[in-house]
C-alpha positions in Angstrom: 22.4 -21.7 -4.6 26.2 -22.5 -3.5 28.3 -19.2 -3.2 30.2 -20.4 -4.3 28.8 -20.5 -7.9 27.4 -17.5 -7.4 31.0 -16.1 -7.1 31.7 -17.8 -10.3 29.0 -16.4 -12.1 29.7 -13.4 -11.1 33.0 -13.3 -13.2 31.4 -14.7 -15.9 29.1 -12.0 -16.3 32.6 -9.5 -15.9 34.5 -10.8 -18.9 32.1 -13.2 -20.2 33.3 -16.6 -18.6 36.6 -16.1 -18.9 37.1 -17.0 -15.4 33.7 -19.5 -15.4 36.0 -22.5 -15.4 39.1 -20.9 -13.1 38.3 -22.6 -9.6 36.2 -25.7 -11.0 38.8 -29.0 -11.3 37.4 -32.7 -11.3 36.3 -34.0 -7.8 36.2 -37.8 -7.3 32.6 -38.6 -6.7 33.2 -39.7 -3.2 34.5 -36.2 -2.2 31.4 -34.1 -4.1 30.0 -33.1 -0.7 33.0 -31.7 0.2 33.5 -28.3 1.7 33.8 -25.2 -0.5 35.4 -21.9 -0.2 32.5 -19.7 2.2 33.0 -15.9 1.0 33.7 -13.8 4.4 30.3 -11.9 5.6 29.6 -7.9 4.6 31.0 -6.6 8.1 34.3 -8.0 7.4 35.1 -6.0 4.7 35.4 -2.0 5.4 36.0 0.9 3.1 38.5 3.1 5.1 38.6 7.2 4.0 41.7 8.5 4.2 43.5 12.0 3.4 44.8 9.9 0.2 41.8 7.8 -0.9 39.4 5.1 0.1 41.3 1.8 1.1 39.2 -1.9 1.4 40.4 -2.9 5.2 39.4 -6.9 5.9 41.1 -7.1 9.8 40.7 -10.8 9.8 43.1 -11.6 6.9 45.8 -8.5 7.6 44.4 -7.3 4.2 44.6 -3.2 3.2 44.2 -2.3 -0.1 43.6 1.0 -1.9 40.9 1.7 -4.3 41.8 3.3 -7.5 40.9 7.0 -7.4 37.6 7.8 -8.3 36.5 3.7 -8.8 32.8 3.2 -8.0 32.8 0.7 -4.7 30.5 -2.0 -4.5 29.8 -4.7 -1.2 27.8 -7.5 -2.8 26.4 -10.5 -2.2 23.9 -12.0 0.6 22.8 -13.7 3.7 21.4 -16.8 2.3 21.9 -19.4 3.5 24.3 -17.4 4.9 26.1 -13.9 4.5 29.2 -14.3 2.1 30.1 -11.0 0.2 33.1 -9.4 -2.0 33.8 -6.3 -3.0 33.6 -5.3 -6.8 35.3 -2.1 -8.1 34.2 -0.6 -11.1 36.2 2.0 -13.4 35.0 5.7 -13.7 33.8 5.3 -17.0 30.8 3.4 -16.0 31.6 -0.7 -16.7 29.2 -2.0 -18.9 28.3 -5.1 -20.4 26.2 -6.2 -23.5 24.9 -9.9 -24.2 26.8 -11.4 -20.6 30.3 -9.5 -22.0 32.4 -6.4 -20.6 32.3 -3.9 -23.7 33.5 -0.8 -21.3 35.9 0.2 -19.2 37.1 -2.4 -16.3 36.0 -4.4 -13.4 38.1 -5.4 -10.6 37.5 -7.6 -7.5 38.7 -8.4 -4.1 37.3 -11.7 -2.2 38.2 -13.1 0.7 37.0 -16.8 2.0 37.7 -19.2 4.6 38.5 -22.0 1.8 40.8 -25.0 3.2 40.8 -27.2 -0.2 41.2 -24.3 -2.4 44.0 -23.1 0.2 45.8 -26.4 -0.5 45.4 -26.5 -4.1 46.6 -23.7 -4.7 49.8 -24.1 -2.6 50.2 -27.4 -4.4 50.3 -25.6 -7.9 52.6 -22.6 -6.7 55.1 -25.5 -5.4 54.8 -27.2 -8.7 55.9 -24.1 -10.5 58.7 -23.6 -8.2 60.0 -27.2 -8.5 58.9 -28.0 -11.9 58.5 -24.9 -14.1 58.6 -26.7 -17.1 55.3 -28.6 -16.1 53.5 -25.4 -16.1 50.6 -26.8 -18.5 49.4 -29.4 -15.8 47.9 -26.2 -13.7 45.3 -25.8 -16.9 43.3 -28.7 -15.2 42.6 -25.5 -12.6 42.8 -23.0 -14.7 41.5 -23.9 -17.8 41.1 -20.6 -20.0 45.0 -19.3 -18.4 47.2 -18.6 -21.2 50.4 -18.2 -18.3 51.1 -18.7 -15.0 53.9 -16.6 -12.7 54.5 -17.0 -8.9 54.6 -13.9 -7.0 55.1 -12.3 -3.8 52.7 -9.9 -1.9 54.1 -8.6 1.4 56.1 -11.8 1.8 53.0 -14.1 0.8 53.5 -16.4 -2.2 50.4 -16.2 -5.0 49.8 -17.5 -8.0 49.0 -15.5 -11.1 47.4 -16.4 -13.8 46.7 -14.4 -17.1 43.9 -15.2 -19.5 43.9 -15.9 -23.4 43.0 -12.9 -25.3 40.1 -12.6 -26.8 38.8 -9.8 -29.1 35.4 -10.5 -28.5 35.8 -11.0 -24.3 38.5 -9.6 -23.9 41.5 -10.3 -20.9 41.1 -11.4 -17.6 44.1 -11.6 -14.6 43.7 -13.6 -11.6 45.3 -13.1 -8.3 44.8 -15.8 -5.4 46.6 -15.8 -2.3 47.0 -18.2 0.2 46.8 -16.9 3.7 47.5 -20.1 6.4 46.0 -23.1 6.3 42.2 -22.0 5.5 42.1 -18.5 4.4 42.2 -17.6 1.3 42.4 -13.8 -1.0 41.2 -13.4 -4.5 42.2 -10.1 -6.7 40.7 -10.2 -10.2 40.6 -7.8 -13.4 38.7 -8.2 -16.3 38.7 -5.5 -19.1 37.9 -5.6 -23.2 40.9 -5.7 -25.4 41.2 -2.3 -26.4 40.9 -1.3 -22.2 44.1 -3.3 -21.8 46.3 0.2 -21.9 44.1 1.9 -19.5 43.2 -1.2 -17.3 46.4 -2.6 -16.6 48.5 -0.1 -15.3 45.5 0.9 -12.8 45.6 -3.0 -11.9 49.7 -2.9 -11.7 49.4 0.1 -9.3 46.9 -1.7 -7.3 48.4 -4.9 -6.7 51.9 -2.8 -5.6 49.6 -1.3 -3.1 48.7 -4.1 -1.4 49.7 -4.7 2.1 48.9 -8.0 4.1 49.9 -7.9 7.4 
């Protein structure tokens, strides 16, 4: 199976396939064998212990980031047909989900992939919200369950931000993706039920401040 669809259904069993759609646009037939996003492998990723927490180090990207206190630290993924993996951080009070849907606590994860078309994309869309902010609805042909879109900036890297409808039953989802060159590409994600969003969000605000991409 693609990893890539594996990464996707990943997040849809997080917050229900809120994100099932997110990376998924219409490919002109001729370009369906294209190349997608490869997920880095398990060694890349390494959970540094420090006097002030646990921090997810990926060298090859410049990427440090620290783990909410007391979040339960996952490497997952495999090696076939070959080893792509991401790290998924789960909140204290033991996420949980019922019937493919978060119903406890929050879920949070970092990805990192050698992704070239995704790269580009995304660049497009954060230039078309720079230039044209008005034309923000053409990006839901990307991101097709985002309710709003915001450009920011992480250690001098642009991203592109996208926030999901609410939904009482699924709940929220936010989307961080970061371009990183020409072919490397960083993925931040939260999903969390709608009455998490006032424990979830600051944890997720303090994490993304944290992040340093050298």
């Amino acid at each position: 199976m693609n990893k890539k669809l594996i990464f996707l259904a990943i997040l849809f069993l997080i917050i229900g396939g809120l994100f099932y759609f997110l990376f998924i646009w219409e490919i002109p037939e001729e370009q369906e064998t294209s190349q997608g996003p490869t997920l880095f492998a398990k060694e890349d990723y390494k959970i540094d212990e420090r006097e002030d927490g646990k921090y997810i180090v990926v060298e090859k990207v410049g990427l440090t980031c620290k783990v909410p206190e007391n979040w339960d630290i996952k490497i997952e993924g495999d090696d076939i047909p070959e080893p792509e993996y991401w790290v998924n951080l789960s909140s204290p009070d033991i996420a949980t989900t019922t019937g493919n849907i978060l119903v406890k606590g929050c879920i949070l994860n970092t990805m990192v992939a050698t992704a070239e078309e995704t790269v580009q994309k995304i660049k497009e869309n954060i230039k078309l919200l720079q230039e044209y902010p008005e034309k923000h609805e053409n990006l839901k042909q990307d991101y097709i369950l985002a309710e709003s879109f915001e450009i920011i900036d992480i250690n001098n890297y642009l991203a592109l931000k996208t926030i999901s409808q609410k939904n009482k039953t699924i709940g929220q989802g936010i989307n961080i993706d970061i371009p990183i060159g020409n072919k490397n590409w960083i993925n931040f994600n939260i999903g969390f039920p709608s009455e998490y969003e006032e424990k979830c969000s600051p944890i997720w605000e303090e994490f993304i401040k944290n992040i340093i991409i050298e």
